[in-house]
N, C-alpha and C positions, 0 to 999 in steps of 0.2 A: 408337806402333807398333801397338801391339793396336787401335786403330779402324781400321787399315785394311783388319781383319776385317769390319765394317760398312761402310766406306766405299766401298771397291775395290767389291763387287757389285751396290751401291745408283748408284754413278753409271758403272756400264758400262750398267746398264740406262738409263739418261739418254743419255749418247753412244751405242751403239747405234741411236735411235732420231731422231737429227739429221735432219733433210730432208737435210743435205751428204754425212750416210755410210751412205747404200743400198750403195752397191757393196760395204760392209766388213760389210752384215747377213750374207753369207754364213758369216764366220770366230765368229758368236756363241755354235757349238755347242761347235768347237775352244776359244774363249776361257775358256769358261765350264766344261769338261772342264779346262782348264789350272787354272782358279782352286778349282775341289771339291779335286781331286788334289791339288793344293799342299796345302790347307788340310791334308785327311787326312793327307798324308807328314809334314808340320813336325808336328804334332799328335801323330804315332805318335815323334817323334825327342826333341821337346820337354821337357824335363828342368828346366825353370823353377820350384823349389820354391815360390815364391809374389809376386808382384806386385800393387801396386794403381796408380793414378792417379787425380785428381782434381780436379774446380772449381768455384766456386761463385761466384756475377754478387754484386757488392757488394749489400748488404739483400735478396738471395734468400735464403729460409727452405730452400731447394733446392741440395742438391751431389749434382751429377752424377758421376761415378766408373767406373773401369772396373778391375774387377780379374782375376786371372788364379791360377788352382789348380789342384789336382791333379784337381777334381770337374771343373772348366769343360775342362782339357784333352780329358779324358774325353769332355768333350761334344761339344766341336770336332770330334774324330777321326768320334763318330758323323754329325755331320753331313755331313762331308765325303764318308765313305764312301756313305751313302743318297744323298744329291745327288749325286753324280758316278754311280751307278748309275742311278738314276734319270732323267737324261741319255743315260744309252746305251738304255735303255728304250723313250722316249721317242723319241727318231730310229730304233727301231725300228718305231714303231707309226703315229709320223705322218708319213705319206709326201706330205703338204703342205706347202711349204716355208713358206707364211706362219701357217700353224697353229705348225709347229714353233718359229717364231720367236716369235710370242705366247707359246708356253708356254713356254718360256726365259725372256723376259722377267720373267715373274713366277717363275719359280722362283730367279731371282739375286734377286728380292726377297725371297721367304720366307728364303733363306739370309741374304739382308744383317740381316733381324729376328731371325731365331733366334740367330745369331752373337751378336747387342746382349742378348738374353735371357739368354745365358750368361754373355758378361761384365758388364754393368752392377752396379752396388753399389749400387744405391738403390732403396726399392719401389716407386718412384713411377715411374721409368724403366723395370723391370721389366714395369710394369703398360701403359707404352705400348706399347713392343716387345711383347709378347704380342697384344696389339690390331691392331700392326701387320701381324705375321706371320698373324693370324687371318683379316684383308682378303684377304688374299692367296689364303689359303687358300678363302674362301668364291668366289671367280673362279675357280679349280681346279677343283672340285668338280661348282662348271656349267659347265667348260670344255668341252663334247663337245654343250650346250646339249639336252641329257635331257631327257624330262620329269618320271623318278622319281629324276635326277641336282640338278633344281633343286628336286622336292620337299624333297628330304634338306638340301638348303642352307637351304632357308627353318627348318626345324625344328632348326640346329645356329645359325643365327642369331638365333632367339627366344631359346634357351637361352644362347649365352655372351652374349645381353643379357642375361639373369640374371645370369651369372657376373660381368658388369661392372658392374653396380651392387653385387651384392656385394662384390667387390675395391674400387672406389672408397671407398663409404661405410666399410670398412675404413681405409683407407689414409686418411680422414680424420678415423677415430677416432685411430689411432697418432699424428699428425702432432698431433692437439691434448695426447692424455697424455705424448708423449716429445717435440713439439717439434722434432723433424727426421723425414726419411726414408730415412737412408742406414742400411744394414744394421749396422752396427755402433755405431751413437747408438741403434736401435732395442734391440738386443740387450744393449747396456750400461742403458738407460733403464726399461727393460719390469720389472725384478723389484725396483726403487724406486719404481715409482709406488705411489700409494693408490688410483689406480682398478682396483681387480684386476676388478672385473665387468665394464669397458669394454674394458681389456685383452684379458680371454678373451671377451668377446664379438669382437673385432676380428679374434684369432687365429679363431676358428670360421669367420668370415663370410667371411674371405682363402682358408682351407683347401675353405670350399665349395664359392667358386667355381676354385678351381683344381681340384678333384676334378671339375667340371663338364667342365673343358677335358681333363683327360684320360679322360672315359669312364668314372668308377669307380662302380661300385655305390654307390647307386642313384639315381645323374645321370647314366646312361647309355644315356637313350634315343634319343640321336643318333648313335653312332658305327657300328651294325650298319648302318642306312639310308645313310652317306657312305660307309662303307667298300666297300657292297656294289654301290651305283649310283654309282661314279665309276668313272672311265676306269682303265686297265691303268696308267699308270706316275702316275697319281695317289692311285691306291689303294696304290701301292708308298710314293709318298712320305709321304702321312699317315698309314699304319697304322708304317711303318719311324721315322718322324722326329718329323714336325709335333705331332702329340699328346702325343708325349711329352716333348718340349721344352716345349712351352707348358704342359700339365699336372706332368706326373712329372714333371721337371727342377726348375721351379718348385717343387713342393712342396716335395722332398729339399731346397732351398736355405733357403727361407723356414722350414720347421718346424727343421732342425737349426743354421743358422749366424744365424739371424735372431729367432726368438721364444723369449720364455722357455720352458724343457724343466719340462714338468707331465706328472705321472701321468696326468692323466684326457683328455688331449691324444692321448698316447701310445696308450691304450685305444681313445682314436676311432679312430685310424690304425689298431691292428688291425683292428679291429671292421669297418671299410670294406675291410682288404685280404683278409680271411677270407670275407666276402659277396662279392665282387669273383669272388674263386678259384670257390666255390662255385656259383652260383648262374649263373655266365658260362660255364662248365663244363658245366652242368647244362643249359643251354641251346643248346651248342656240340652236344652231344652228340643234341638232335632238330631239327639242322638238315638240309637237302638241298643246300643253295646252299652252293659252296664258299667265293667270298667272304663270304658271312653268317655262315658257320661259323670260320673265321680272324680273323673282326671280334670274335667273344664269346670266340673263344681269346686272342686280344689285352688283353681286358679281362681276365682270368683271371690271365697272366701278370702285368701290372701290378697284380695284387693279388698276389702274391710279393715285388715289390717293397716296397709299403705295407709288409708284413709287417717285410721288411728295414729299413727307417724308424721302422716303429713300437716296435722295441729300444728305440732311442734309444741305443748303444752304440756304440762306435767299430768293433765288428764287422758291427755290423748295419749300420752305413752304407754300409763296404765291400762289404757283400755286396751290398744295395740296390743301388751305382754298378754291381757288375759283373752282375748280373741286367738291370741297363740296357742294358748294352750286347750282353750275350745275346742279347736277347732282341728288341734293334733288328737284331739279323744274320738270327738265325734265322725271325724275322718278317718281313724283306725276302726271306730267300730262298721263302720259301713265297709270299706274294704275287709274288714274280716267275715265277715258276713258275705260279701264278693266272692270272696275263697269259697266257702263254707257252699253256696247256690255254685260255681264251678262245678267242686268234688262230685257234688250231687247230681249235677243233670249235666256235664260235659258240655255245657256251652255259657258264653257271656251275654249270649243275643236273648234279650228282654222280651220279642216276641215270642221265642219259642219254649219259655215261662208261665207261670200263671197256677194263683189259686195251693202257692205251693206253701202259705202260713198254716193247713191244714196236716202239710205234715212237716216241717220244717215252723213250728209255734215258738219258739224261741229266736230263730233267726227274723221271722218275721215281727214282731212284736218289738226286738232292740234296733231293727231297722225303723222303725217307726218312732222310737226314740230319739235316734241319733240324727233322723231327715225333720223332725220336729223344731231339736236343739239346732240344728244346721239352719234352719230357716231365720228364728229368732223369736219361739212363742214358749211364754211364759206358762210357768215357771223353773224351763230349765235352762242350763248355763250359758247356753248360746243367745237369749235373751238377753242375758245382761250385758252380756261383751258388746253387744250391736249398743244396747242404753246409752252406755259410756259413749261409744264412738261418735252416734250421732248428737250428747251432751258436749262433747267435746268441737264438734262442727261445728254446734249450736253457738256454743262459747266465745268460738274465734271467727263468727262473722258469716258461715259459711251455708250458708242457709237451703243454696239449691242444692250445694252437694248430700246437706243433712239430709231432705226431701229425698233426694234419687238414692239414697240409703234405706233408707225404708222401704221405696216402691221399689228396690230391689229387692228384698224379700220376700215382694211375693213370687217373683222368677222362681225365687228359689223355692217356694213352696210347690210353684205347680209342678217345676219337672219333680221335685221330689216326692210327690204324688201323685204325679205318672207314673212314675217308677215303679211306685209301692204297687198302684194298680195292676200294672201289667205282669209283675212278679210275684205278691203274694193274695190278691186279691180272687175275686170270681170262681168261676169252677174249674178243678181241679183236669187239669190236661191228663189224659189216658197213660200218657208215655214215661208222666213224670210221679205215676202211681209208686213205684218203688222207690223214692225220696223218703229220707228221713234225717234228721239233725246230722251234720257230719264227722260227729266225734268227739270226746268229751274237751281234747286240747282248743277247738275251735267254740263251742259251747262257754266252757270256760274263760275263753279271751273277749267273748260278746259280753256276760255276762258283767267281767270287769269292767270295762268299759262303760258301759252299760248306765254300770252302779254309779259312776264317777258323773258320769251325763247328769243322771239324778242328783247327786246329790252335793254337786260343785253348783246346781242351781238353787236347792231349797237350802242350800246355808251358805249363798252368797255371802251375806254381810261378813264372815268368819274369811273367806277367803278373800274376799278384798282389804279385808285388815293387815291377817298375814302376810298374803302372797303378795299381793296385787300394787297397794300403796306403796311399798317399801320399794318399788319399783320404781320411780318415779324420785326420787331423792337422788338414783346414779343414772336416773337416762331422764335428759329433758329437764331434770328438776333444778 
């Protein structure tokens, strides 16, 4: 049952694309809005405390697996949500019909790999799916065929060729000290073996290259250049999703459900999520480009996460998942909103903005929501995720990092209210008189989001019941 999470969106893109069924290309946008939506609603209803499945080809050293928890639900939900907005996005932006059908295409693929990301049980399957979903990803990116759109591609493609020989030559250190690759042979195998130096070598070299994939200090000289020269509803989906599935997702699973728990493992994890905050912040804060600016605030936020990881606590984990998903809302709704200031005034440069909540009252108003939630002021959701993490610091000793946790949000507050200033505050620029809301698909994806900002904070307690705790029983607990 659960592969037909991977299945279903990997061979619609196949049928879709028949010589015999042109006439049914039309329903790809409806179909494909039908299959995010499903995912996200089953995902938000789902209540399945824990599943696995499994199989392995007679003398393969290799078992393949799929399993299903309270982290992977979690995941599902965000996916769904980003992708099915993303979607609406999109058919707002590309008013070509056979554009918009190419990029469908590959967004039912990136979903059909990410989906496998989340459930697969083995590292070795982990490692293709990321690969897979990565392909995908680098056709996105020069989808609008840029020229500083395919720069950014060649420089994210050098690099997760890094990351893939790191992860490889990982994955066949484990495969020789433990003998399998399924997360639970690895995780049973790892604190009996005698090779402990090949071990935490193994563990290092996996953690690198996933920190590459997701942008974190200091592998993250790719993500400001993709983030900021890709298109409107690409920039929504990697900066909302892709990243952090193939990066943060990955790690949260491999460091807490997968490798032995070391001190000095744990150490690394802050140490990357405290530079991360710091220094992305730091940088967020002397940008002019709005997307370049949301790209560093991006990386900033996923060092709050680290942080939440690197407890190693069944609090911290939980706080981790739900800074996840925070932080995947309030980071779609600001980049949608991105889009939305683009379509309208043909630039991303924040100076030559201003005064434009006047006519654009809806873009400016969830933008102030989502830079609010973003920072950590109560009472919306981005508040509580930060609570946990710095409860969770609190817990395990960690006191100055708990401190530069907080004083890091006010970084985040002021550039995020520089932002707002420069873009919708003051009087209204002459030029940008002919601005108006960009359309009801972009209106509508603020709007969702939006909601969720609101209201994933005033009825926290509900979601840390549901979603959140149950987390924490398969990662860390």
């Amino acid at each position: 049952m659960l592969s037909l999470l991977i299945v279903v969106p990997f061979l619609s893109v196949i049928i879709f694309n028949l010589p015999f069924f042109n006439r049914g290309r039309g329903f790809i946008f409806w179909w494909s809005l039908l299959l995010f939506g499903a995912q996200a609603v089953l995902s938000f209803f789902l209540t399945i405390p824990s599943y696995a499945t499994s199989f392995q080809l007679p003398g393969s050293m290799f078992k393949f697996g799929l399993m299903l928890d309270g982290l992977s639900i979690l995941m599902l939900l965000c996916i769904g949500i980003v992708a099915s907005l993303t979607l609406v996005v999109a058919a707002s932006v590309h008013k070509d019909q056979r554009r918009k059908f190419n990029f469908i295409n590959l967004l039912l693929f990136a979903v059909s790999g990410m989906n496998a990301v989340v459930l697969v049980a083995d590292i070795f399957s982990l490692y293709v799916f990321i690969e897979i979903t990565a392909v995908a990803s680098y056709v996105l990116i020069s989808f609008e065929k840029d020229l500083r759109a395919m720069s950014a591609t060649f420089k994210y493609i050098v690099l997760s060729i890094v990351a893939s020989v790191f992860m490889l030559l990982s994955i066949a250190i484990l495969l020789l000290i433990t003998g399998s690759t399924h997360f639970m042979a690895i995780h049973q195998a790892l604190p009996r073996s005698e090779h402990t130096f090949l071990a935490m070598l193994a563990v290092g070299l996996f953690i690198s290259g996933l920190s590459v994939k997701a942008g974190l200090v200091p592998f993250h000289a790719w993500l400001p250049d993709v983030y900021s020269h890709s298109s409107a509803a690409v920039s929504l989906f990697l900066a909302g999703i892709v990243s952090k599935i193939l990066g943060v997702y990955a790690l949260i699973r491999v460091v807490s459900f997968v490798f032995m728990p070391d001190a000095s493992v744990d150490m690394v994890i802050l140490s990357i999520g405290l530079l991360s905050i710091f220094i992305a912040a730091l940088a967020a804060l002397a940008q002019s480009d709005l997307k370049r600016m949301l790209a560093y605030s991006s990386i900033s936020q996923v060092g709050y996460i680290m942080l939440g990881l690197g407890c190693a606590t069944p609090l911290g984990m939980a706080a981790a998942a739900f800074h996840f998903f925070n932080h995947t809302i309030f980071k779609s709704l600001l980049f949608v909103n991105a889009a939305a200031l683009e379509l309208e005034t043909g630039t991303t440069d924040m100076h030559r903005m201003g005064g434009l909540s006047k006519t654009m009252p809806v873009t400016g108003f969830t933008s102030v929501l989502a830079s609010l939630s973003a920072a950590g002021v109560p009472p919306l959701a981005g508040f509580w995720s930060k609570l946990l993490i710095v409860i969770a610091l609190w817990q395990t000793g960690h006191f100055a990092i708990a401190f530069a946790a907080i004083l890091a949000s006010v970084l985040t507050l002021s550039y995020l209210l520089a932002m707002q200033r420069m873009v919708f505050f003051g009087k209204l620029r002459q030029d940008l008189a002919h601005t108006h809301e960009a359309g009801f698909g972009l209106v509508l994806a603020s709007i969702v989001l939006a909601f969720i900002v609101v209201a994933a904070g005033l009825f926290f307690p509900f979601i840390l019941d549901v979603f959140i705790l149950p987390v924490r029983f398969f990662v860390g607990g």
